[in-house]
C-alpha atoms as a printed R data frame, in Angstrom:
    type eleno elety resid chain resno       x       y       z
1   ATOM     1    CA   UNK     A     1   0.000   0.000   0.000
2   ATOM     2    CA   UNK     A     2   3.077   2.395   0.594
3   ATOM     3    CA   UNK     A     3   4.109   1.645  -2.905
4   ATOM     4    CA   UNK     A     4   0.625   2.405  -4.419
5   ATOM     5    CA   UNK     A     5   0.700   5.536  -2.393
6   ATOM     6    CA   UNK     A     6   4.659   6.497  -2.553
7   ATOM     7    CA   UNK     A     7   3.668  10.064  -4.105
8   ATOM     8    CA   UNK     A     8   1.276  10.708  -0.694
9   ATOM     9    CA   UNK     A     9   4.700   9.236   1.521
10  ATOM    10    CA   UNK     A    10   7.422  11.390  -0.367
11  ATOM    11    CA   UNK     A    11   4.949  14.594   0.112
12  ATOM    12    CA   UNK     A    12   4.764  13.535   4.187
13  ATOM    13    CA   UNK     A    13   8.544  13.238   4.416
14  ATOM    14    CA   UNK     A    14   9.439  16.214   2.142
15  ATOM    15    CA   UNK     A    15   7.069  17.971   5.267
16  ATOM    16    CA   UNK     A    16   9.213  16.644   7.539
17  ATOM    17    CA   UNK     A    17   7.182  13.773   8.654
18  ATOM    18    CA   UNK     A    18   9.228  10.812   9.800
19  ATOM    19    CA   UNK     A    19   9.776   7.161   7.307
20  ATOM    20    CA   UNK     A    20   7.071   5.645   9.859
21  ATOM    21    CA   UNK     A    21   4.671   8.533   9.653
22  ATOM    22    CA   UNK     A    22   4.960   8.795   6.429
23  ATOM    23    CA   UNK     A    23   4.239   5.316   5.405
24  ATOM    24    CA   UNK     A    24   1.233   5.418   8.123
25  ATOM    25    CA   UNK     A    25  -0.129   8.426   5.976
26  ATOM    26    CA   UNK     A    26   0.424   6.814   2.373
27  ATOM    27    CA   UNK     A    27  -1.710   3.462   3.918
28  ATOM    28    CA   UNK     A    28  -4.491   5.951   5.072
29  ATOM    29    CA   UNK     A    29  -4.954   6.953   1.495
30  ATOM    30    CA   UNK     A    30  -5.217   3.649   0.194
31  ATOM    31    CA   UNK     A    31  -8.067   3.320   2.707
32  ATOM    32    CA   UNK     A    32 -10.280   5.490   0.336
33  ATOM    33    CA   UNK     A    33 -10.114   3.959  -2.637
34  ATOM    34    CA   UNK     A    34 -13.483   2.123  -2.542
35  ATOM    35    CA   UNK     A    35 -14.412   3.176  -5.886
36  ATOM    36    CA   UNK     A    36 -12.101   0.652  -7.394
37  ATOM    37    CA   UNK     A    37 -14.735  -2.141  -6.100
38  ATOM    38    CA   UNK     A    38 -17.466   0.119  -7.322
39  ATOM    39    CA   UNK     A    39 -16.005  -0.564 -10.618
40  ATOM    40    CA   UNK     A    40 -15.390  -3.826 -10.147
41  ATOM    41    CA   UNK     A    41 -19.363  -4.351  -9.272
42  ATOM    42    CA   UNK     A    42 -21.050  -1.970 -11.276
43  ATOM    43    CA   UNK     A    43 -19.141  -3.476 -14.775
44  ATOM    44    CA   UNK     A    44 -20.316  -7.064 -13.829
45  ATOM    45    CA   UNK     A    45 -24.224  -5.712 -12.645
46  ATOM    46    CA   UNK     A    46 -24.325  -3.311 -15.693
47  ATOM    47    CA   UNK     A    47 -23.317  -5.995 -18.788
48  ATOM    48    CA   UNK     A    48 -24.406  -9.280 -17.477
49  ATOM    49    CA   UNK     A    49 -27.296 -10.840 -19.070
50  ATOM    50    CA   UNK     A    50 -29.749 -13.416 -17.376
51  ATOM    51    CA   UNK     A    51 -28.036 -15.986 -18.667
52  ATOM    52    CA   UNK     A    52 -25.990 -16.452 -15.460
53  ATOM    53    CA   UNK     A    53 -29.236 -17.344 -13.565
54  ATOM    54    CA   UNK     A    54 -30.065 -19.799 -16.239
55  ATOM    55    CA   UNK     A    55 -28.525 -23.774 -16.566
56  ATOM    56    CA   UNK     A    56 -24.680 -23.688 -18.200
57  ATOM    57    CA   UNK     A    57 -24.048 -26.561 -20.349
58  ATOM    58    CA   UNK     A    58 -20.464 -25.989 -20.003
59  ATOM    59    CA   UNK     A    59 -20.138 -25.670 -16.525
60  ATOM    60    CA   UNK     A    60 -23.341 -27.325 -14.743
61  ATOM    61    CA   UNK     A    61 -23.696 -26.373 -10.886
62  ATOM    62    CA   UNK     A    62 -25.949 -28.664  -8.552
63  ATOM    63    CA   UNK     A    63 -28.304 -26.567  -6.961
64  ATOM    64    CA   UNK     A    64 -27.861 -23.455  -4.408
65  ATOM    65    CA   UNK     A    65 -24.455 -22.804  -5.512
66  ATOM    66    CA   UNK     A    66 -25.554 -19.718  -7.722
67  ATOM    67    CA   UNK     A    67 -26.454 -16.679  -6.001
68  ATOM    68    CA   UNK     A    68 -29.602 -14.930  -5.545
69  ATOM    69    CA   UNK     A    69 -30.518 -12.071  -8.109
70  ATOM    70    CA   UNK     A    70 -31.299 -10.074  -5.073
71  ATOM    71    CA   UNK     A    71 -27.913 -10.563  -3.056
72  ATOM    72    CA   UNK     A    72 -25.741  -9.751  -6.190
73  ATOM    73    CA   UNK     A    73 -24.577  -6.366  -4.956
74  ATOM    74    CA   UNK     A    74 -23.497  -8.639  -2.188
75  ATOM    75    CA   UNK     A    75 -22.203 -11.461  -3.539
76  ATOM    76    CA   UNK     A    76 -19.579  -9.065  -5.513
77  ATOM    77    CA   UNK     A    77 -18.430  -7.323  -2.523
78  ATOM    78    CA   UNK     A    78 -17.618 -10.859  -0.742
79  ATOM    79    CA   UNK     A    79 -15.968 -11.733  -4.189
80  ATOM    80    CA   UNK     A    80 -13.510  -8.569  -4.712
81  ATOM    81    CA   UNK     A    81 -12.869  -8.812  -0.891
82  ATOM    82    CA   UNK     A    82 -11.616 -11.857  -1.449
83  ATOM    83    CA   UNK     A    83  -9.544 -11.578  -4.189
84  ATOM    84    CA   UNK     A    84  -7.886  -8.686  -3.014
85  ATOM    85    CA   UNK     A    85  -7.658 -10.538   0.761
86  ATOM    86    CA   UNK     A    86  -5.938 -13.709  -1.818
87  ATOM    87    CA   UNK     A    87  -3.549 -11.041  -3.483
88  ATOM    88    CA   UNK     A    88  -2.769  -8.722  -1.002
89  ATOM    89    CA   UNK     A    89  -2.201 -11.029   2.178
90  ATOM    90    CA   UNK     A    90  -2.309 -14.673   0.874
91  ATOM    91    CA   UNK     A    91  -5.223 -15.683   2.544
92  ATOM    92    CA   UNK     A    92  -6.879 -18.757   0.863
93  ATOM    93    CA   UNK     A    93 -10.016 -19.036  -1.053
94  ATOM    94    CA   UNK     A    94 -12.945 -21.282   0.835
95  ATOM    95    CA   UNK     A    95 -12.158 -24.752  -0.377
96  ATOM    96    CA   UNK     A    96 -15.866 -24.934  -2.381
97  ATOM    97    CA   UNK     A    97 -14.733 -22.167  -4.881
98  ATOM    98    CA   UNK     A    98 -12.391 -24.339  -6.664
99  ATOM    99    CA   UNK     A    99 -13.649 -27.795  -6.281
100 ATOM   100    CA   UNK     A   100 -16.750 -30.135  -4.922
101 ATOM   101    CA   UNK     A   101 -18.927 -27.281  -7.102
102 ATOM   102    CA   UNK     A   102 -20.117 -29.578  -9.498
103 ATOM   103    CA   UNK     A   103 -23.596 -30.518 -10.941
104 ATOM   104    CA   UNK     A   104 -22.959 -33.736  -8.910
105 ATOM   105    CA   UNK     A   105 -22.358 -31.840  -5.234
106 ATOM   106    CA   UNK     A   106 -25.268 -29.618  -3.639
107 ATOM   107    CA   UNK     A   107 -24.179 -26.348  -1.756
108 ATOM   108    CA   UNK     A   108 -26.458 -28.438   1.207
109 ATOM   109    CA   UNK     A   109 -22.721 -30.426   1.678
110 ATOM   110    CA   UNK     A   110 -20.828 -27.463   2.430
111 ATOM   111    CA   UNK     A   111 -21.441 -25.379   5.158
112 ATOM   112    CA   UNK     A   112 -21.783 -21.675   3.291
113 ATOM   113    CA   UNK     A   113 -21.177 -18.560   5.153
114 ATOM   114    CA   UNK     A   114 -24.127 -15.730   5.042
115 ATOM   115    CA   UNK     A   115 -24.957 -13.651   1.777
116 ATOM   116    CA   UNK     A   116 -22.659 -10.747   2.604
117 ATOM   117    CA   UNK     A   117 -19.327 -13.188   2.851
118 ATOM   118    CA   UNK     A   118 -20.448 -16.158   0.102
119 ATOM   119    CA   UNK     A   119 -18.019 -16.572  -2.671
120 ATOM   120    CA   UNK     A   120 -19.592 -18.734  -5.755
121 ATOM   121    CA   UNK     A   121 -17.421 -20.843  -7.310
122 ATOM   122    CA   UNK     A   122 -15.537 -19.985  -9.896
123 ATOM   123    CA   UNK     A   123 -17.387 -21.937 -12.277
124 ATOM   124    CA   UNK     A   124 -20.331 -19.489 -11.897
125 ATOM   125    CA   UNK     A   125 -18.299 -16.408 -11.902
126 ATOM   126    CA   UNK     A   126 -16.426 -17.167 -14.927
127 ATOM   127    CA   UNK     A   127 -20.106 -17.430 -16.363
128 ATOM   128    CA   UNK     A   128 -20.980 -14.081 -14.848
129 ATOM   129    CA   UNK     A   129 -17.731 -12.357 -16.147
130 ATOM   130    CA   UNK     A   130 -18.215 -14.063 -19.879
131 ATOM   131    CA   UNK     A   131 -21.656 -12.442 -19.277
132 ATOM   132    CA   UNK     A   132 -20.665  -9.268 -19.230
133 ATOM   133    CA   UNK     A   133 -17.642  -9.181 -21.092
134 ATOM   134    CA   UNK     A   134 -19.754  -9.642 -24.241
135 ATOM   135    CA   UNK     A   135 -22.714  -7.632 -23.047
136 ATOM   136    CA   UNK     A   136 -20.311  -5.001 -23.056
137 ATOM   137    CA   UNK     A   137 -18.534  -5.806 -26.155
138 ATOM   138    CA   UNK     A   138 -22.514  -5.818 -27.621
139 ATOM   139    CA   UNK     A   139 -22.995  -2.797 -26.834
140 ATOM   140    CA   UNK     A   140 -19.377  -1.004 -27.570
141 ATOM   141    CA   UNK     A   141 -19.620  -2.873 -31.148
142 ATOM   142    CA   UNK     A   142 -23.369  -3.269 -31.538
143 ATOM   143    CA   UNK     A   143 -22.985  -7.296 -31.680
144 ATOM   144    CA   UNK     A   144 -25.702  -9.758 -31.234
145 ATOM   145    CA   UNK     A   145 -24.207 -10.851 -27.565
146 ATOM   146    CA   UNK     A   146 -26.501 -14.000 -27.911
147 ATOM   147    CA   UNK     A   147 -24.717 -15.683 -30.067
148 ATOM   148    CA   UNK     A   148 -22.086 -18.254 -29.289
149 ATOM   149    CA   UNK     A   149 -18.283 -16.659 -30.307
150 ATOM   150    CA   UNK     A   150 -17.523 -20.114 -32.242
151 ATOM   151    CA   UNK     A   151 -20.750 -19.686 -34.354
152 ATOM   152    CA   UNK     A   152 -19.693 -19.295 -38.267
């Protein structure tokens, strides 16, 4: 966080601040950068179709793995938490996000946490994301986002 802040550290110390204060000061700042998640949310709730509520031939879920339409909003904040908890500090992902989420396993066997700290599997983010990476791309390029990218 000092590094992504070393401009608000080198002003602190060219005021005379000392190293520690100054580094204190530079991880305040990062502390107000919640628009970055904003963007992270409002992208994904802004592009994505329906289609992630519907079944995925590709990657089938057994049922109560995906996440309500209501708890979305949510759902994304538990998700970019976590990923930035995974890059930042190392902390693991829940075991269920990368495997035992399959059309075979019910969320019933796993013991979820509530709305505000579930992380779907990957499987059903990765359909989210592909959601909105081509709703946006259908509306930057005016493509018919419904059809398959392998169609001829």
């Amino acid at each position: 966080m000092i590094e992504q802040q070393s401009g608000v550290a080198a002003k602190a110390r060219s005021f005379g601040c000392p190293e520690e204060q100054a580094g204190d000061l530079a991880v305040e700042a990062c502390q107000r950068e919640f628009w970055i998640g904003r963007k992270f949310k409002k992208f994904l709730t802004t592009f994505s179709s329906e289609e992630v509520y519907g079944p995925d031939e590709v990657f089938p879920l057994a049922e109560g793995w995906e996440p309500k339409r209501e708890d979305l909003d949510r759902v994304l904040g538990a998700v970019y938490n976590a990923r930035s908890k995974h890059l930042h500090t190392g902390k693991e992902f829940p075991a269920w996000i990368s495997h035992g989420a399959t059309v075979a396993v019910p969320a019933a066997a796993y013991e979820l946490p509530r709305t505000a700290e579930y992380v779907p599997p990957v499987t059903w983010f990765e359909r989210l994301v592909s959601s909105a990476v081509r709703g946006f791309f259908a509306l930057e390029n005016r493509l018919d986002c419904e059809k398959p990218f392998l169609e001829t």
